[in-house]
C-alpha positions in Angstrom: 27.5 40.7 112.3 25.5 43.7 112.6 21.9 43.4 112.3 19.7 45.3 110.3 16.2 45.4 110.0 13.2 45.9 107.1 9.7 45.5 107.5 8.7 41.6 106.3 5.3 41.6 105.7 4.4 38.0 107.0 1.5 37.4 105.0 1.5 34.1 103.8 -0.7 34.4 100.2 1.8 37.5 99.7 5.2 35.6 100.4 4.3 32.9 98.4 1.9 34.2 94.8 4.9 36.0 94.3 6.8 33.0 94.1 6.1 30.8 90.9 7.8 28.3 92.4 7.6 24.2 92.4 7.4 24.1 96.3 3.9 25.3 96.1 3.2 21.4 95.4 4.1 20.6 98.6 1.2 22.7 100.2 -2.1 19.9 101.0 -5.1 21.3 98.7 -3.1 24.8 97.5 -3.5 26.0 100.9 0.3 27.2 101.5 1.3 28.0 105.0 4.8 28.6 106.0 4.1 25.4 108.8 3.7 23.1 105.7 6.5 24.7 103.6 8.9 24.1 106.7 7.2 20.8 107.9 9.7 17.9 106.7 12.8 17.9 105.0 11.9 17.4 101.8 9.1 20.5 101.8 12.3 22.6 103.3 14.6 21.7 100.0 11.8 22.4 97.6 11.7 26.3 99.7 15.2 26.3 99.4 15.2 25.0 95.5 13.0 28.1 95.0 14.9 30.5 96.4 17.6 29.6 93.7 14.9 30.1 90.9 15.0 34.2 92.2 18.0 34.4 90.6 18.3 37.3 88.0 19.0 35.4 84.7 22.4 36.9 82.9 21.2 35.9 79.7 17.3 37.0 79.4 17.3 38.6 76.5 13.8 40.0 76.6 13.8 41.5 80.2 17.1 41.1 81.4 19.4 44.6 81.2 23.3 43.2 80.9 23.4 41.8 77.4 20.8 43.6 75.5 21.0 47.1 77.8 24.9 48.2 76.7 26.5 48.5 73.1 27.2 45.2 72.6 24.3 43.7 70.8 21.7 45.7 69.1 18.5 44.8 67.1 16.3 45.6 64.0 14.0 48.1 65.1 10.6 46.0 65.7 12.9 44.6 68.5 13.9 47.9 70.1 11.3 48.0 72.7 13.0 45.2 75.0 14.1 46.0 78.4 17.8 46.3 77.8 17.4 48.3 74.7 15.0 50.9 76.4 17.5 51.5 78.5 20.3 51.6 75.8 18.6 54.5 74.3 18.0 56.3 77.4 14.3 56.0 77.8 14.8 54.8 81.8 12.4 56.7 83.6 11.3 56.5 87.5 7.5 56.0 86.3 8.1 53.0 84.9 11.6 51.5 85.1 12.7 49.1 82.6 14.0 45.9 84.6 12.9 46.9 87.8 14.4 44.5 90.9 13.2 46.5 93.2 9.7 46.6 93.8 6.7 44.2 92.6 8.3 40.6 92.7 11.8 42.4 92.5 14.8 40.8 94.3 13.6 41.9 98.0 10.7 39.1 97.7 13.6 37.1 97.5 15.4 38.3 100.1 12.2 38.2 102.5 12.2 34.2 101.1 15.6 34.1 102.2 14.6 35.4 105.5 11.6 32.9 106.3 14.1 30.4 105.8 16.4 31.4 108.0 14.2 31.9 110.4 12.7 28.2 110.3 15.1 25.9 109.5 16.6 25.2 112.9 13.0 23.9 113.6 13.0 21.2 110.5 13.3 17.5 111.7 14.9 15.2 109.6 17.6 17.2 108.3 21.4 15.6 109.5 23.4 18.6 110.7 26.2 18.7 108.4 23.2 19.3 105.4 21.6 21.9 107.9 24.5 24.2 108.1 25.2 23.7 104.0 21.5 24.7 103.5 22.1 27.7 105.5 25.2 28.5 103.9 23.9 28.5 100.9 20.7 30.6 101.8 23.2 33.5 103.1 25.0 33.5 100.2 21.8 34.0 98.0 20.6 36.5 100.3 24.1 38.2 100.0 23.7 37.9 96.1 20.3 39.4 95.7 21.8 42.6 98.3 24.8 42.9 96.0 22.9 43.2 92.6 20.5 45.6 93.9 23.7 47.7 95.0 24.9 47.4 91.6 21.8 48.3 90.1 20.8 51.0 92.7 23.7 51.8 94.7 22.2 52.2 98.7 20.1 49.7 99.1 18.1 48.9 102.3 19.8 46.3 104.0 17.1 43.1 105.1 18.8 41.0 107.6 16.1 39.6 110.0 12.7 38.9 109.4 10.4 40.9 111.6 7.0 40.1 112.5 4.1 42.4 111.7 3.1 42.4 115.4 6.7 43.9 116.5 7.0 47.6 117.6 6.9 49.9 114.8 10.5 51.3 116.2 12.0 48.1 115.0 11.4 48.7 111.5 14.2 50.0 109.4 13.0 51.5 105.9 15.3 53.9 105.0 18.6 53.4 102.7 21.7 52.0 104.0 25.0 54.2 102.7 27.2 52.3 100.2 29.8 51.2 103.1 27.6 49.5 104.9 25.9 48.0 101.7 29.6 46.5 100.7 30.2 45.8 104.5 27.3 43.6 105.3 27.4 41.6 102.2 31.2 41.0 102.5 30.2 39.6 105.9 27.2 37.8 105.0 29.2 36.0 102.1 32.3 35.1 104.7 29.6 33.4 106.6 28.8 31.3 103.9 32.4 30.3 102.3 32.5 29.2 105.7 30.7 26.4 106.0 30.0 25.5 102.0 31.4 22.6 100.5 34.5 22.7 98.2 32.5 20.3 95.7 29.1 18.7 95.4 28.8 15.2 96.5 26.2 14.3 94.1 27.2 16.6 90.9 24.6 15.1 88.9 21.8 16.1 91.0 23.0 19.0 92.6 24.3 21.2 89.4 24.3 25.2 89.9 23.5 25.2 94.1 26.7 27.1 95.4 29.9 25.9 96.6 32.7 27.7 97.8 34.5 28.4 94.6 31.2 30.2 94.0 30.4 32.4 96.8 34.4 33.0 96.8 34.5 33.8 93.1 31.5 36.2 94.2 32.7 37.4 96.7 36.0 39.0 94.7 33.2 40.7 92.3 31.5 42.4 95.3 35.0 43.7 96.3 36.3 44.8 92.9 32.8 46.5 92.4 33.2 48.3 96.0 37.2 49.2 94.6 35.9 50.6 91.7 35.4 54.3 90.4 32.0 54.6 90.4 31.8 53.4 94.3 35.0 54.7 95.5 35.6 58.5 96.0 33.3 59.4 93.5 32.9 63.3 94.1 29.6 63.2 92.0 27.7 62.0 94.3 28.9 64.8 97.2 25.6 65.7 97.3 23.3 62.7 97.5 22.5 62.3 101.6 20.5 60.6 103.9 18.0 62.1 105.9 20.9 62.6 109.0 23.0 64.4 106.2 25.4 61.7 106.1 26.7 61.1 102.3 25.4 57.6 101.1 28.6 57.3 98.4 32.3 57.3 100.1 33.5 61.0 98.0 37.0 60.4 99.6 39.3 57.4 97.4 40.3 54.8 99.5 43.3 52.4 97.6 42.6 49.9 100.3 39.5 48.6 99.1 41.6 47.9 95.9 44.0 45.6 98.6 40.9 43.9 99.3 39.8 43.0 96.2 43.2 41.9 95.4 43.0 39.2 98.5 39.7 38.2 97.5 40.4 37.3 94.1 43.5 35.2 95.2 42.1 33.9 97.4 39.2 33.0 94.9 41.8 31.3 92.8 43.3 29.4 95.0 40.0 28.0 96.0 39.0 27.5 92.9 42.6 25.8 91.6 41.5 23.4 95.1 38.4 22.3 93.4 40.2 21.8 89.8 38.8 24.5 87.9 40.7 25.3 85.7 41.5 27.7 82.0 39.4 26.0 79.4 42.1 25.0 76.7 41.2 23.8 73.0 43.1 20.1 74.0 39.7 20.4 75.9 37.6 20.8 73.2 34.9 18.1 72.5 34.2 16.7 69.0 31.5 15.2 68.7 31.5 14.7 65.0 34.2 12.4 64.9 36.2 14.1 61.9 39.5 14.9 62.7 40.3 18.5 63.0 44.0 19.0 61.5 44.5 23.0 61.4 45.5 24.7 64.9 43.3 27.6 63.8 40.1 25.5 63.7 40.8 23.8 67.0 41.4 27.0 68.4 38.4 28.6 67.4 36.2 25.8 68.1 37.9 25.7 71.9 37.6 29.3 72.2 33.8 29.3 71.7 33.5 26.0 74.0 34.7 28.2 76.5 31.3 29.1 76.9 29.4 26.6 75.1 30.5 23.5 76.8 28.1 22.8 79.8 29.6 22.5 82.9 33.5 22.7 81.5 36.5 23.0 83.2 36.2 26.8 83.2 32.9 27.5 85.0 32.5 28.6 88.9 28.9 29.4 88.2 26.5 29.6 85.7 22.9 29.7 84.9 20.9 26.6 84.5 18.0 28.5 82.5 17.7 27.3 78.5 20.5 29.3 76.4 17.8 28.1 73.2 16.7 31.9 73.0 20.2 33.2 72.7 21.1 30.7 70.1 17.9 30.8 68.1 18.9 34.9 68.3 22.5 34.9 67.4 23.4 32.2 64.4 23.0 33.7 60.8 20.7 31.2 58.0 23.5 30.0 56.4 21.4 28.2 53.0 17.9 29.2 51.2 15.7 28.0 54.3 11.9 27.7 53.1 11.3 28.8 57.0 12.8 30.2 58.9 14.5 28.5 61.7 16.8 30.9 63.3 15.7 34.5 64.1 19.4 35.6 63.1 19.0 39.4 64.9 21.2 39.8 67.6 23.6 41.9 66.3 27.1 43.4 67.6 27.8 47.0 65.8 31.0 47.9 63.9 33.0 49.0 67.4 32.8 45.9 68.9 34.2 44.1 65.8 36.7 47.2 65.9 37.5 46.2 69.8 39.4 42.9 69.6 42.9 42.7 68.9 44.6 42.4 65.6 46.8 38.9 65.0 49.2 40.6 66.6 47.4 40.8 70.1 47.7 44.6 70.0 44.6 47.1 69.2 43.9 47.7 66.0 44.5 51.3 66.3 47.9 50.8 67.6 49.5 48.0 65.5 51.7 49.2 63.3 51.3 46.9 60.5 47.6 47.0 60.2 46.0 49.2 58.0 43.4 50.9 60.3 42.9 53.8 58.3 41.7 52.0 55.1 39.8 49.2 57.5 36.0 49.7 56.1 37.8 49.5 52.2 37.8 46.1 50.4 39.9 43.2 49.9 40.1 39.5 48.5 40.4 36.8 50.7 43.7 34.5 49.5 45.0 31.1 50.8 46.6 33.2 53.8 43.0 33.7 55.3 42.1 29.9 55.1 39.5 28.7 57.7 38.3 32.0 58.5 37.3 33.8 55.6 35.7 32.3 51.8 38.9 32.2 49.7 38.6 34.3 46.9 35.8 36.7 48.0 35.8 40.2 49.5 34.9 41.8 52.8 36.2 44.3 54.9 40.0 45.0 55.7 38.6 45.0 59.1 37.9 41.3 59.3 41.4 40.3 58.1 44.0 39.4 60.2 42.7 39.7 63.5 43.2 37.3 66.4 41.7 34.0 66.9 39.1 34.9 69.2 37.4 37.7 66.5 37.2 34.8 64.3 35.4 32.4 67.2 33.1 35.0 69.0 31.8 36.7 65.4 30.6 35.9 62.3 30.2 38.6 59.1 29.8 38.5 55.6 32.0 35.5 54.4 33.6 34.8 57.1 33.8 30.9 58.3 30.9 29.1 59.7 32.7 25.8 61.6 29.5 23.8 63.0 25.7 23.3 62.0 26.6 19.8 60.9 29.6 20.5 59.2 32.2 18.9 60.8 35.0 19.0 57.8 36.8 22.2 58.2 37.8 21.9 54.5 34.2 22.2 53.8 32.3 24.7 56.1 29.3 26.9 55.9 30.6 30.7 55.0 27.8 33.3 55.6 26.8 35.0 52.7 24.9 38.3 54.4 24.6 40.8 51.7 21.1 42.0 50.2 19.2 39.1 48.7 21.4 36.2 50.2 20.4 34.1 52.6 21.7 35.2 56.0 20.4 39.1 54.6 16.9 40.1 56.0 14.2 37.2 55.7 11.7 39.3 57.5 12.4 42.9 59.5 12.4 41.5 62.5 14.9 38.8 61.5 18.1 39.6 60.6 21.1 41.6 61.5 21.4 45.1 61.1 25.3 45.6 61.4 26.5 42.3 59.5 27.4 41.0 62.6 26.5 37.9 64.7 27.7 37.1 68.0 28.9 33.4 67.0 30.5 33.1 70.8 26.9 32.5 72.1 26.3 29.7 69.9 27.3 26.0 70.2 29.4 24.2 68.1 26.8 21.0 67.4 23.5 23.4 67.6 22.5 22.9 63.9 19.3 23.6 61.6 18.4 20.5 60.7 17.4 18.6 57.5 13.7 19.6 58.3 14.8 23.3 58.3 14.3 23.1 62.3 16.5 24.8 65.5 18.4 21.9 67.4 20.3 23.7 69.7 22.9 22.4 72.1 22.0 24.4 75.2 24.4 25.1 77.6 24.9 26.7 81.2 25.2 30.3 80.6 28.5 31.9 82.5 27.6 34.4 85.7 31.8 34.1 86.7 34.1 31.9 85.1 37.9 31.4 85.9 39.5 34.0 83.4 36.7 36.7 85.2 39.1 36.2 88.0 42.3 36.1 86.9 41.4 39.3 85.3 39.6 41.0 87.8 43.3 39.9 89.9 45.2 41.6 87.4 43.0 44.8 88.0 43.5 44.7 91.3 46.5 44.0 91.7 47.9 46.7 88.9 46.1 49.4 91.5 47.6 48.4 94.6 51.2 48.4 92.9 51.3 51.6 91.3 53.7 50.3 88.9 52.8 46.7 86.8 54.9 43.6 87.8 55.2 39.8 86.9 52.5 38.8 88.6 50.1 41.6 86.9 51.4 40.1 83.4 51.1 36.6 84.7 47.6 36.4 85.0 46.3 38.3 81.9 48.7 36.5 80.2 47.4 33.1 81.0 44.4 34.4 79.6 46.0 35.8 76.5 47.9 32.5 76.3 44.8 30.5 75.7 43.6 32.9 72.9 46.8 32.1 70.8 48.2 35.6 71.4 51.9 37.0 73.4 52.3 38.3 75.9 51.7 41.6 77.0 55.2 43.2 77.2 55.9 41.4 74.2 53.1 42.0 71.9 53.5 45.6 72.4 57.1 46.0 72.4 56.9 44.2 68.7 53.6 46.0 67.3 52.1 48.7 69.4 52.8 52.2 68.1 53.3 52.9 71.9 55.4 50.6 73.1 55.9 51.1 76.6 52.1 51.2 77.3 52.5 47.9 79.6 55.2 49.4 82.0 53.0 52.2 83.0 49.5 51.7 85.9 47.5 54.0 83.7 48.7 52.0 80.6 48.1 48.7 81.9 45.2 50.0 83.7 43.9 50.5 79.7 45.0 47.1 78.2 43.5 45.7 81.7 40.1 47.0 80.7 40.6 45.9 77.1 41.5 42.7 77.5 38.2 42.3 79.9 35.6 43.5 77.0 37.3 41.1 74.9 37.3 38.0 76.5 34.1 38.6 78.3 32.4 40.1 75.5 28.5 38.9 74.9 28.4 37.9 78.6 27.2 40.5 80.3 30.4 41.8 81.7 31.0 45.2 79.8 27.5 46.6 80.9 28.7 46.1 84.8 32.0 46.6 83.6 31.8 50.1 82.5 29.4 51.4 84.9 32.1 50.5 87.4 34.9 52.1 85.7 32.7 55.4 85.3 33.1 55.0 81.4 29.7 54.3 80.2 29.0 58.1 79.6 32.3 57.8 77.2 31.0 54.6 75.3 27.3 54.8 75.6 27.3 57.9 73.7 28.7 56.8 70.4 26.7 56.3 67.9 25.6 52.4 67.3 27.6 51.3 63.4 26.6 48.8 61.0 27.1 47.8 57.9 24.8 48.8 54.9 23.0 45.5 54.8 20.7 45.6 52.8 22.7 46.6 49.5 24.1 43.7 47.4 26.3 45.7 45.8 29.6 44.9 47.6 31.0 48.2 47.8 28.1 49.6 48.4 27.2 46.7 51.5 30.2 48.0 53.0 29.2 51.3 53.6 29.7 52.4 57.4 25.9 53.2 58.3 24.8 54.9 61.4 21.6 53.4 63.3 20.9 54.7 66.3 22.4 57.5 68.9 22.3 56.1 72.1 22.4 58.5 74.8 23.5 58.2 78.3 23.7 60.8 81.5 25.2 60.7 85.1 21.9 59.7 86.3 22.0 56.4 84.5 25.0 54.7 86.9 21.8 54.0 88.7 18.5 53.1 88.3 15.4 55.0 89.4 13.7 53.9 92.5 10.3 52.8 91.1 8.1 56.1 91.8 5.7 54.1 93.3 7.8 53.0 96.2 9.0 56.3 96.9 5.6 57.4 97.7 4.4 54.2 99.7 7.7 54.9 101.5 8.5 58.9 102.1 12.0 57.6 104.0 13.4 56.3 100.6 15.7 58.9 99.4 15.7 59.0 95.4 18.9 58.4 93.3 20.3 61.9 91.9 18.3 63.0 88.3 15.6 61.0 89.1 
């Protein structure tokens, strides 16, 4: 592999304060010295157990940028000043970067921990080998992981590969930024190392939950590769400009398809790996009920499946999640559904108008396109009949945007009248139905507390996760997705539907599998029957569209889109629409369902990246600044 070097600062008090982790216990009288952190094996696992706790959390919805930091979910506007929403709005600056990785305690203290370990383990006793070269694998990985979402935050990055005592020659020290090639290069390589010598599946599951296997670092591995494939990082012209100090252009400006070839292997490859270890689609025969009551209409079951997709801990479907609580983001995203004294639920995460607009209609086409829907009257009124059973209140009105959509609309939001299936009631013939409108009880309880569009993001909450009779939260917390199984089938379809040119069976094959599981057609199908433009499938810049489509949708609320489009170079398209809701706090129902705009969200070519904290650039003149910044 070849080596790079950064300067590692081997002062113990600074490698380990910045590390709130539980292997400080292992240190005699809170003296901590690398010697006792590497002295025995079990000192070396708690090191190695804190190395996992660096990792960013996808669903932080206070500091984190992916779900709070795009469109997707927005908040009442004593909420606004979160991490993810500054940058939202376009308040990123280099003075004082919102969800800054990169300096302080950033993800290159984790790196350098990854480093130390590497650098000590061989001299462990007490370790058999076979758990030695797993530990290691594992270690690489992370270290890959930490290089690979600074790159996708930052672009160059400075690679840190060894760790380099402060007595060595100052020539040894490497502080400037790595171009984008080798960034993608060495992490590919790092990552190989690692799905090398990683274990297929955990010998002790129970204990050993969330440490990497190789469906993991393979899974990732197809990420880092369809992030290198991808617009923003291949042939993008823009950044022409942006050099190193040797004039050498840190972002490839010339398109290379075979970078699309590789992703395409990787995510096979991925799969097949991950079909080895029995991970599988997560189906609604999968579906766990708990309350014992029988669930007789296919619409429930699916819905209930389709939001245990997520909510299910550990299901069929995961290659890696987050062990971190999910409490917040269920506490966040359920509506009150009765007159709670208290107030139990905060109720304020809140998806605007377009991404209600974004899913399909029943007919698994967009809305825009099918044929029988009526888009252009969609924000008028109509009465829910018998035909709308089990996902809107019979009899009552809402939107002619919330009728006759597909399954998963139904199972990844909630909105005024619409079906609540869960919070302890278990009989589908008797649900909860969210009454939202000024006055009622899921409409504003406090301004801090409720939703501003009308929307709730009702994928992100648990089936059983209830307010109880005491008017208390129980949630039913669950490991948050960072990949899952129908990430890669669609990130293969992508792939593979570049490397073609023109869209075959197996492009279809494994979006379809994903549309399968939703209750919808298939592709071809669906838009041969419905779509205004029929032959939109049997084209690469067509499929390339209902690719991307079909990704926001089924990875919608988990941080996905915000990577997504930044890769895809669309963010300036989306992120400058203005955020929609509903007029929520009318009771009136005409006038409730008044489109109402509530914020302009602004976003430039400088915001693909992040700043480089100010601060660093002037402790360290070689770092080269992103462009606008």
């Amino acid at each position: 592999m070849k080596k790079y070097k950064y300067i590692i600062l081997f002062f113990i008090a600074t490698v380990f304060t910045g590390c709130d982790k539980d292997y400080l216990d292992v240190v005699p009288d809170n003296v901590a010295t690398i010697d006792n952190a590497f002295s025995n094996r079990f000192n070396t696992q708690k090191f190695l157990y804190g190395i996992y706790t660096d990792i960013p959390s996808p669903s932080n919805v206070f500091n984190g940028a992916a779900l709070t930091g795009g469109d997707e979910i927005w908040f009442p506007k004593s909420e606004q000043n979160r991490a993810g929403v500054r940058i939202a709005q376009g308040f990123q600056s280099a003075t004082s970067p919102s969800y800054n990785l990169w300096g302080n305690r950033g993800l290159y203290e984790a790196i350098r921990n990854c480093n130390i370990f590497l650098s000590r383990i061989d001299g462990v006793q007490g370790i058999q080998e076979y758990e030695r070269t797993t530990w290691i694998a594992e270690v690489k990985f992370l270290k890959a992981y930490f290089h690979f979402y600074l790159a996708r935050m930052y672009g160059p990055v400075v690679i840190s590969d060894e760790l380099i005592p402060v007595s060595a020659d100052a020539s040894e020290f490497k502080t400037a930024r790595n171009t984008i090639d080798e960034t993608f290069t060495y992490i590919t390589e790092l990552l190989d190392e690692a799905i090398a010598d990683l274990p297929l599946t955990l010998q002790n599951p129970g204990d050993d939950l969330g440490r990497v296997t190789k469906p993991i670092a393979a899974a990732i591995k197809a990420r880092v590769l369809m992030t290198y494939a991808s617009p923003l990082f291949n042939g993008n012209t823009v950044y022409s400009d942006f050099i190193n100090a040797e004039g050498v252009p840190f972002f490839p400006t010339t398109y290379s398809p075979e970078k699309w070839q590789l992703a395409a292997t990787a995510a096979k490859e991925a799969i097949d790996i991950c079909s080895e270890a029995g991970i599988r689609l997560y189906q609604k025969e999968d579906y766990i009920n708990r309350s014992g009551v029988p669930i007789n209409s296919d619409i429930t079951l699916l819905k209930a499946g389709l939001r245990s997709r997520i909510t299910e801990k550990w299901n069929f479907e995961l290659i890696w999640g987050h062990t971190g609580s999910t409490r917040q983001i269920e506490f966040e995203s359920m509506p009150r559904l009765y007159n709670y004294t208290t107030n139990p639920v905060a109720s304020r995460h809140c998806p605007p108008i377009r991404i209600a607009e974004m899913y399909y209609s029943k007919n698994g086409v967009p809305i825009e396109e099918d044929f029988t829907f009526d888009y252009n009257n969609r924000f008028k009124l109509k009465t829910a009949s018998s035909e709308d059973e089990f996902k809107i209140e019979i009899g009552q009105q809402t939107a002619i945007l919330n009728f006759d959509r597909e399954t998963r609309f139904y199972a990844d939001l909630s909105f005024d009248r619409g079906v609540w299936f869960g919070n302890g009631a278990n009989d589908e013939n008797d649900p909860w139905y969210v009454h939202a409108r000024g006055g009622e009880f899921a409409s504003v309880f406090e301004p801090s507390q409720y939703s501003v569009t009308g929307y709730w993001p009702k994928k992100l909450v648990a089936v059983p996760s209830q307010v109880n009779t005491g008017q208390s939260f129980s949630d039913t917390r669950y490991t948050f997705p960072i990949i899952r199984l129908a990430d890669l089938y669609l990130y293969y379809a992508e792939a593979l539907n570049e490397v073609k040119g023109t869209p075959d069976a197996e492009v279809y094959e494994y979006i379809d599998a994903v549309r399968e599981r939703a209750g919808l057609g298939t592709v071809v199908d669906s838009w041969a029957a419905y779509s205004s433009d029929p032959n939109k499938p049997l084209s690469q810049n067509g499929m390339r569209e209902i690719i991307q489509h079909e990704r926001m949708i089924e990875m919608s609320f988990e941080g996905a889109r915000f990577w997504d489009l930044r890769r895809w170079k669309l963010a300036k398209e989306y992120m400058n629409k203005p955020i929609k809701g509903w007029n929520v706090l009318e009771n009136d129902v005409d006038d409730y369902y008044t489109v109402n705009t509530l914020y302009n969200v602004r976003f430039s070519e400088k915001d693909y990246l992040w700043p480089i904290p100010e601060s660093e650039t002037i402790k360290n003149p070689d770092l080269i600044q992103n462009p606008g910044w």
